[in-house]
FINU-777237 format. One line per 10 residues: number of its first residue (from 1); their letters; for each residue x, y, z of C-alpha. Coordinates in steps of 0.1 Angstrom, whole numbers, always signed. Layout:
N
NUM) A) X/Y/Z; ...
END
This chain:
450
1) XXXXXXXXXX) +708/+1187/+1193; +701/+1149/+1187; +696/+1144/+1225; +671/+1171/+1228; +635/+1159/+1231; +604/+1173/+1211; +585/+1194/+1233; +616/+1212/+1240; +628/+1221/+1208; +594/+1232/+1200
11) XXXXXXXXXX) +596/+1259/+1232; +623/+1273/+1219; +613/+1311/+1214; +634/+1320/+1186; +603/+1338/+1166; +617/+1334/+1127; +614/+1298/+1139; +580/+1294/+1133; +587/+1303/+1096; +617/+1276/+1084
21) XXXXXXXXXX) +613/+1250/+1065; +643/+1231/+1065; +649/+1192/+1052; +652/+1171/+1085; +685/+1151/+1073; +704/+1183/+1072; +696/+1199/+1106; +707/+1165/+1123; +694/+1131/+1117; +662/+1114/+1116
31) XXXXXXXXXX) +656/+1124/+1158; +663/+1163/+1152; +623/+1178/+1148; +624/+1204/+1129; +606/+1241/+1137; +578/+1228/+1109; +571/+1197/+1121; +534/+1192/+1139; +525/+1197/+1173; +507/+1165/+1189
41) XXXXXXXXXX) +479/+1181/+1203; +452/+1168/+1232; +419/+1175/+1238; +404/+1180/+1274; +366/+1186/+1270; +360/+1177/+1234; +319/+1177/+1226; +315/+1215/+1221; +337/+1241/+1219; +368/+1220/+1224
51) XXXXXXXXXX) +359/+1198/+1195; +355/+1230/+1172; +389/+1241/+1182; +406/+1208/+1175; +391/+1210/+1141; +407/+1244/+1133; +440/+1228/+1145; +441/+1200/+1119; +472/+1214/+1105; +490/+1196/+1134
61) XXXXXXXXXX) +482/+1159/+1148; +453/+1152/+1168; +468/+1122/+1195; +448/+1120/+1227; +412/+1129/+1232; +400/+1136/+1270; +361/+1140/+1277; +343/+1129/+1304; +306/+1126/+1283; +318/+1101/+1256
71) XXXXXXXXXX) +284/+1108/+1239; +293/+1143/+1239; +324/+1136/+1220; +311/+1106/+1201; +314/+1126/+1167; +353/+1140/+1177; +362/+1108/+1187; +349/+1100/+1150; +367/+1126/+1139; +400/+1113/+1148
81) XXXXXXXXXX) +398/+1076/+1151; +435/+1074/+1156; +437/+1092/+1187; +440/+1077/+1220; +407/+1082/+1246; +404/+1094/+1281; +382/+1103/+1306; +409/+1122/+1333; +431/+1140/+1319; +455/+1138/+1346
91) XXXXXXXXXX) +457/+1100/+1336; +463/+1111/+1300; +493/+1137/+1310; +501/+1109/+1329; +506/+1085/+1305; +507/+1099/+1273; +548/+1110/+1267; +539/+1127/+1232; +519/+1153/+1235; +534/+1186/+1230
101) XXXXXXXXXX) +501/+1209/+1236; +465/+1211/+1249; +433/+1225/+1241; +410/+1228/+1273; +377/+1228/+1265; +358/+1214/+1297; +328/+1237/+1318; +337/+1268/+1330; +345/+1250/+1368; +373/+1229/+1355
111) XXXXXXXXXX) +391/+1249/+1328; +422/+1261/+1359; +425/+1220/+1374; +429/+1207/+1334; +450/+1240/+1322; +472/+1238/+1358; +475/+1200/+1350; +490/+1209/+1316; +511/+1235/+1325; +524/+1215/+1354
121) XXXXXXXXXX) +538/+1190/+1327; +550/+1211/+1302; +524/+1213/+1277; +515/+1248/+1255; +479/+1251/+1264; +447/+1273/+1251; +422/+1273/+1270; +386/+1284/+1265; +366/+1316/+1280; +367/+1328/+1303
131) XXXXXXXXXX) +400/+1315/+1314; +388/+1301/+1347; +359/+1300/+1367; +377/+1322/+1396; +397/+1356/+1402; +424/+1338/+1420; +427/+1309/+1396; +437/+1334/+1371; +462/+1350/+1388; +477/+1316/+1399
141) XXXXXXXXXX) +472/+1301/+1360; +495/+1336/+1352; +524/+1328/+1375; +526/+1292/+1367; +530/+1298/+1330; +553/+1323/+1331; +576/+1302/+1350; +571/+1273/+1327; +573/+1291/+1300; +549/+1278/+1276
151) XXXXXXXXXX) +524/+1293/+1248; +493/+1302/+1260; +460/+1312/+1244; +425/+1319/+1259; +395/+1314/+1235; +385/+1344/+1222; +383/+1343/+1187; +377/+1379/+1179; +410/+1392/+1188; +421/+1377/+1156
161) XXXXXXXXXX) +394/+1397/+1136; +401/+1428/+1112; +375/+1450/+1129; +391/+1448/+1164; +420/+1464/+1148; +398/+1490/+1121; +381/+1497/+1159; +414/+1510/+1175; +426/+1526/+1148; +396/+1551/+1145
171) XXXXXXXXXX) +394/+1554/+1181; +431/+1560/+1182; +430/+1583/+1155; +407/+1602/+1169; +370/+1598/+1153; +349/+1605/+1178; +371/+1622/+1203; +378/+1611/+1239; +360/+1583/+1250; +343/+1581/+1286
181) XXXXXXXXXX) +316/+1560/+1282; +309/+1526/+1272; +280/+1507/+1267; +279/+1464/+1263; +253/+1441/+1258; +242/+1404/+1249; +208/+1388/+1249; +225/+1358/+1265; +216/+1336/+1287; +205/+1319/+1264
191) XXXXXXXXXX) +196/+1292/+1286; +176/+1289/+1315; +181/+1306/+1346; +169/+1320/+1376; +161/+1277/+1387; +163/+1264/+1422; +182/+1232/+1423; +165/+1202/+1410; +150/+1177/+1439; +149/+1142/+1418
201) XXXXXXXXXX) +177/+1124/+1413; +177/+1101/+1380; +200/+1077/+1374; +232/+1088/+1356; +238/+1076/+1318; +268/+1048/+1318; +286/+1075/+1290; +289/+1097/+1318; +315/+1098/+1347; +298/+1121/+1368
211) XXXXXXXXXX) +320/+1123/+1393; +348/+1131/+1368; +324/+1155/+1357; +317/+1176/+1390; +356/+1177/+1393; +367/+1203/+1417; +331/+1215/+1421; +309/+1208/+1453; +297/+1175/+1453; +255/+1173/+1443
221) XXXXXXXXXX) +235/+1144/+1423; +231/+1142/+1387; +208/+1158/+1366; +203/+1165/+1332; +194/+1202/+1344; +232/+1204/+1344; +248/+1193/+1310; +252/+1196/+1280; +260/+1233/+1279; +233/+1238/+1308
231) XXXXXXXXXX) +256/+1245/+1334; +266/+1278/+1324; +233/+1290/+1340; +246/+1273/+1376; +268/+1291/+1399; +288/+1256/+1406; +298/+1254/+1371; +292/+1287/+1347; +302/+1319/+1352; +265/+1332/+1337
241) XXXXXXXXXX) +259/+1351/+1307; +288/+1378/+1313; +309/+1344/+1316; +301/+1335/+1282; +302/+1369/+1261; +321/+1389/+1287; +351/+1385/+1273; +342/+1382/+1238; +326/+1414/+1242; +352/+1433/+1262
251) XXXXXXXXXX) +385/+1428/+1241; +381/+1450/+1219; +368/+1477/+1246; +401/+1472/+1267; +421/+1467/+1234; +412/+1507/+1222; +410/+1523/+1255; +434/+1507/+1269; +418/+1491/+1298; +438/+1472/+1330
261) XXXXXXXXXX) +412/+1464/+1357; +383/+1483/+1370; +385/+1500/+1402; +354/+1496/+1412; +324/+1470/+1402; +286/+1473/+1410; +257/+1452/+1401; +221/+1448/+1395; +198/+1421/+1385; +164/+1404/+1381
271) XXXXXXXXXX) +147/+1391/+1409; +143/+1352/+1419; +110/+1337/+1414; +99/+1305/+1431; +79/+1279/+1421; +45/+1294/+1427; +52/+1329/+1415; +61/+1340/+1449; +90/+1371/+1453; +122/+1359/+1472
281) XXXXXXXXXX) +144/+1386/+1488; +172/+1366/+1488; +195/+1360/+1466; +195/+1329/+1447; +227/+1305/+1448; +218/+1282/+1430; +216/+1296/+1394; +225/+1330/+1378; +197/+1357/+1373; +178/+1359/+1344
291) XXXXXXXXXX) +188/+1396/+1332; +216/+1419/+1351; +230/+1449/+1348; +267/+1456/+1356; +287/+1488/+1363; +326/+1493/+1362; +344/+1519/+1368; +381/+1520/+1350; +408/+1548/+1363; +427/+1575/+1343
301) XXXXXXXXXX) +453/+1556/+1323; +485/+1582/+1316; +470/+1615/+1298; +439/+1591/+1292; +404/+1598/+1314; +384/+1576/+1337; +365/+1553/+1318; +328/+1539/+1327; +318/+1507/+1314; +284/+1493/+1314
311) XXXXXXXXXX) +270/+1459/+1309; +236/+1445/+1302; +224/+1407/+1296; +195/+1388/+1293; +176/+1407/+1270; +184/+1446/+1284; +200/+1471/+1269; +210/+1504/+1268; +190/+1535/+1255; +191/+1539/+1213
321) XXXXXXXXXX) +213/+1568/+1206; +198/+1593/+1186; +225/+1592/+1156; +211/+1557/+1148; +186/+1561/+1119; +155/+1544/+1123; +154/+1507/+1113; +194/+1500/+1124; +199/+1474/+1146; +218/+1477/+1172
331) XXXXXXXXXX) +247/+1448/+1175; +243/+1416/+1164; +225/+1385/+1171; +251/+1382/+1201; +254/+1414/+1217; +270/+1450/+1208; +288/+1478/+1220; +281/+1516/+1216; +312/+1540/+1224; +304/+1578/+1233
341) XXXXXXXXXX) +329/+1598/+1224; +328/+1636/+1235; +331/+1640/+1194; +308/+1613/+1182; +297/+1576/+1189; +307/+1543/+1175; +283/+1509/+1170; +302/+1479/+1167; +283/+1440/+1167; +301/+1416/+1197
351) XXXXXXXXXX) +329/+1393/+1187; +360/+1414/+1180; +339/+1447/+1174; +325/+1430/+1141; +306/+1453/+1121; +322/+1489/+1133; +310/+1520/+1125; +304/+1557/+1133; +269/+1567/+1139; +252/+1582/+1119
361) XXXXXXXXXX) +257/+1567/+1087; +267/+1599/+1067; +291/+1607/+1094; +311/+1569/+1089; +311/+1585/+1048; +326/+1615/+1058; +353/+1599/+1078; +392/+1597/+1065; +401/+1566/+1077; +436/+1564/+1091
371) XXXXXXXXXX) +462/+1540/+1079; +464/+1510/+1093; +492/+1507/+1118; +484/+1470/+1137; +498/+1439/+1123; +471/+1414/+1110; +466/+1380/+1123; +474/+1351/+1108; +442/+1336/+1127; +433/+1329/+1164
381) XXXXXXXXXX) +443/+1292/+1165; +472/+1298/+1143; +491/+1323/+1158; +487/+1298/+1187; +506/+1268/+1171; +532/+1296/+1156; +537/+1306/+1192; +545/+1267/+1207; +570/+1269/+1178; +584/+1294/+1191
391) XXXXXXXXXX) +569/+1326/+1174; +554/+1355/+1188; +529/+1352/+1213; +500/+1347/+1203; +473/+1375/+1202; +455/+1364/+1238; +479/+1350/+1257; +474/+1349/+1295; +490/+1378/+1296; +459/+1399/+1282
401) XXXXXXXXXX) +433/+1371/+1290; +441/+1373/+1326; +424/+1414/+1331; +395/+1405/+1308; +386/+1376/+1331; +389/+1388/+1364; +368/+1417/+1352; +340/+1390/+1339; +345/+1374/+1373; +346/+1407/+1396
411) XXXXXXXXXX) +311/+1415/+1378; +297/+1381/+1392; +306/+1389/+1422; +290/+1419/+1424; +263/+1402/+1415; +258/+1382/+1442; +271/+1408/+1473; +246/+1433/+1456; +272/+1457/+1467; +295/+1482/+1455
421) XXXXXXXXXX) +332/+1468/+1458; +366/+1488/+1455; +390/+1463/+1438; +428/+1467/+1448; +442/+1443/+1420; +476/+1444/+1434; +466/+1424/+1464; +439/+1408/+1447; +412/+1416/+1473; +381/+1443/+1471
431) XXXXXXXXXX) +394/+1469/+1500; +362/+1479/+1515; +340/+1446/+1522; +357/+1416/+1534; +329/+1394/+1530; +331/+1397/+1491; +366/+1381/+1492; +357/+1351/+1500; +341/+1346/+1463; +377/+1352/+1449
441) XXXXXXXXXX) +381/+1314/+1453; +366/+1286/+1467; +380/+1250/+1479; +379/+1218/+1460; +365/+1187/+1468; +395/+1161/+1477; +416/+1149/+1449; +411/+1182/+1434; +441/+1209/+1430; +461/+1232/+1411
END
């Protein structure tokens, strides 16, 4: 036991692991780590949402900090002045012997390179939503850590929430019947969109490797157009609107309906207005529509029915139902969802169905709510560190993460083939258009692989 080194004790998957407490000097010497002892923990992508989830990891030891924008991450670098700095994080996985985990926090474009690269070397790793910016990324990021066996965890904080669970157990128990329709929504982008590509090319700021930056993506000039959090809105580097609440939105849809993959996506969206006011029939490529409207199509699931799904962004929505008394809202300041059930409907806000309840009102009083019957989390980031101690996986593991972000992605692509596309997911390819395959990946500039 004294020979074995920390990262691999930590994998060990024994779950009641996570749980002992046990004095160092009696399991075997000052080198033995014990199941309680802190994860070392990197950052890659640390000035948004990767800084917020290193601080709800403080439990364990911040050591390495990765961040291409070291204005960005001036304040997490603050935050933990001890920790070593990069700006590659293959130099940091590289170098750095110690680290037992990783949080990837990076764009959209990067998040399979840095969460391949961490596999790759034998790191745990959670990785922000959507898991990657490509169908066949995900897929690939699946394969790789089963093999190596680590603790995963994509982003999505709501699977961690009570209502997601209150939300299946209605629907489970029966409250408004069998469920065939679905209706989600979020007013994002809440950024611009619908741009051509920028034509000046200002200088880039000497806290920025922009090259670093662009990563795997095609090679353009800088411009502040693109970052901070601005390149969601680009099809180089975001994944849109549905990117960023897609998968928010459709855990806790899959979660109670028991959702796979769709077998068939279709797509609507806004049209793409030039400088000048003047109508372009063709699809921009540069940037993501303003508003869209997405359609999936799920298949029976055992004794349960085909399910349609539909999505709305930028501001559209779906029709009020009649149950909802006048002057409720419908959602939340980030979306909604509104499940029709042959028996009755169900209005729920966006992350992890927060704020569920039958429609109308008097009907939600009249309800007997079941017992509850799904274990409770022990919170999102938490169950994460339990896990690369060898507990239980945690709640969104690749496993579950993969479906909800190739369904984001397949939506995107309808998008831009304006098309309806049959998806076979067991040969990861949409059976009746071969020109829409070619979005399921894309190559890398050089130096760039998984």
């Amino acid at each position: 036991m004294e020979n074995m080194d920390r990262r691999a004790f930590l994998g060990v998957t024994a779950a009641a692991s996570a749980f002992m407490i046990v004095p160092r000097h009696v399991l075997g010497g000052n080198r033995f780590t014990a199941p309680s002892d802190k994860l070392n923990i990197a950052g890659i992508g640390v000035g948004g949402r990767g800084g917020a989830d290193l601080r709800e990891l403080e439990t364990e030891n911040i050591v390495a900090l990765c961040d291409v924008d070291w204005n960005e991450a001036g304040e997490t670098f603050k935050r933990y002045p001890e920790a070593k700095r990069y700006k590659d994080f293959r130099v940091m996985l590289d170098k750095q012997n110690d680290i037992d985990a990783v949080v990837v926090g990076t764009p959209d474009h990067v998040h399979a390179v840095a969460t391949m690269a961490a596999i790759k070397a034998g790191k745990h790793v959670y990785t922000e939503k959507p898991l990657t910016y490509t169908v066949r990324e995900a897929r690939l990021l699946l394969e790789a850590a089963r093999e190596a066996k680590v603790a995963t965890q994509m982003g999505n904080q709501g699977h961690a929430m009570e209502e997601a669970r209150l939300l299946c157990e209605w629907i489970w128990d029966g409250a408004i019947g069998t469920v065939r329709e679905v209706h989600a929504w979020t007013p994002h982008p809440v950024w611009p969109q619908g741009l051509d590509r920028p034509t000046d090319t200002p200088p880039v700021p000497d806290y920025l490797d922009w090259d670093l930056w662009l990563g795997p993506a095609p090679y353009r000039p800088y411009h502040p157009a693109y970052l901070p959090m601005l390149w969601r809105g680009w099809w180089d580097f975001g994944t849109g609107g549905l990117g960023d609440m897609g998968c928010h939105i459709f855990d806790p849809i899959f979660w109670a309906l028991k959702l796979d993959y769709p077998e068939s996506v279709e797509a609507s969206c806004s049209m793409f207005v030039r400088e000048g006011l003047n109508w372009d029939k063709e699809f921009n490529t540069e940037s993501y529509p303003q508003a869209s409207i997405v359609y999936y199509n799920f298949p029976a699931r055992g004794d349960l029915p085909p399910v349609k799904l539909t999505w709305y962004d930028g501001g559209l929505m779906p029709e009020t139902p009649e149950e909802l008394e006048p002057g409720r809202k419908m959602g939340d300041q980030y979306g909604g969802v509104l499940y029709v059930g042959d028996k009755g409907k169900i209005l729920t806000g966006s992350h992890g169905a927060r704020g569920v309840r039958i429609i109308p009102e008097k009907k939600m009083q009249e309800y007997k709510r079941p017992p509850k019957i799904l274990p409770r989390s022990i919170g999102h980031h938490m169950e994460w560190v339990a896990a690369c101690k060898g507990g239980e996986p945690a709640g969104m593991n690749f496993e579950k993460a993969v479906p909800l972000t190739e369904t984001v992605l397949l939506g995107n692509i309808a998008l831009r083939t304006g098309k309806r596309l049959k998806w076979d997911r067991e040969n990861m390819r949409f059976s009746n258009d071969e020109e829409a395959n070619i979005f399921l990946h894309r190559e890398y500039r050089d130096g760039w692989t998984l």
